[in-house]
N, C-alpha and C positions, 0 to 999 in steps of 0.2 A: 353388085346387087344393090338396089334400090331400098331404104328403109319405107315401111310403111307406121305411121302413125295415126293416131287419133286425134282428131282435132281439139286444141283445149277447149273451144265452144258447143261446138253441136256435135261433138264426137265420131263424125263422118271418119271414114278413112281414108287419109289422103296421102300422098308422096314426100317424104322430105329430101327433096334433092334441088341443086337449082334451078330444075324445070318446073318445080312448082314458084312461083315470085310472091307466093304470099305464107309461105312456110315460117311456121308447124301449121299454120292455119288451110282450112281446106278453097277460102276464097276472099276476096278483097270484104265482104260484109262481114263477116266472122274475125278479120282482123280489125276494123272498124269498132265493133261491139265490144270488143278487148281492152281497144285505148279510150273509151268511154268510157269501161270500166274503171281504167286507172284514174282519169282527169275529172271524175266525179266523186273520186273514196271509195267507189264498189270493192276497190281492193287496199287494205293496207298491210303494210309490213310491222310484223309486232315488235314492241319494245318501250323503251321507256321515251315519249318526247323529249327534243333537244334542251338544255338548260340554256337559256339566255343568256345567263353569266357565264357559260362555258365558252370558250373560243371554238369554233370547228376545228380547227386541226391538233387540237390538244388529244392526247392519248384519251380515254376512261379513268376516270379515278384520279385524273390530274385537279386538286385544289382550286378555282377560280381565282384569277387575278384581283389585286387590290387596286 
């Protein structure tokens, strides 16, 4: 059995299976409009920005280097 979803953009309902190639999306424009969303800040993840004095791979809560 085939799922049907709604498209995260224009809420079409569309197939999520590999016979769709632009899934969860209903078509190459809608998937398009998506990654515009993200490479312009239409969308962010919340939280607190990185600290510069932090290292990235340091846990949270880890003290900054001297």
């Amino acid at each position: 059995m085939t799922a049907i979803v709604d498209c995260p953009v224009c809420s079409r309902k569309t197939e999520f299976s590999p016979a769709n190639r632009w899934r969860p999306f209903c078509s190459e424009r809608c998937k398009l409009i998506d990654l515009g969303q993200w490479a312009t800040g239409g969308y962010v993840i919340p939280g607190d920005p990185p600290d510069p004095e932090q290292p990235s791979d340091a846990p949270p809560g880890t003290p900054p280097r001297s």
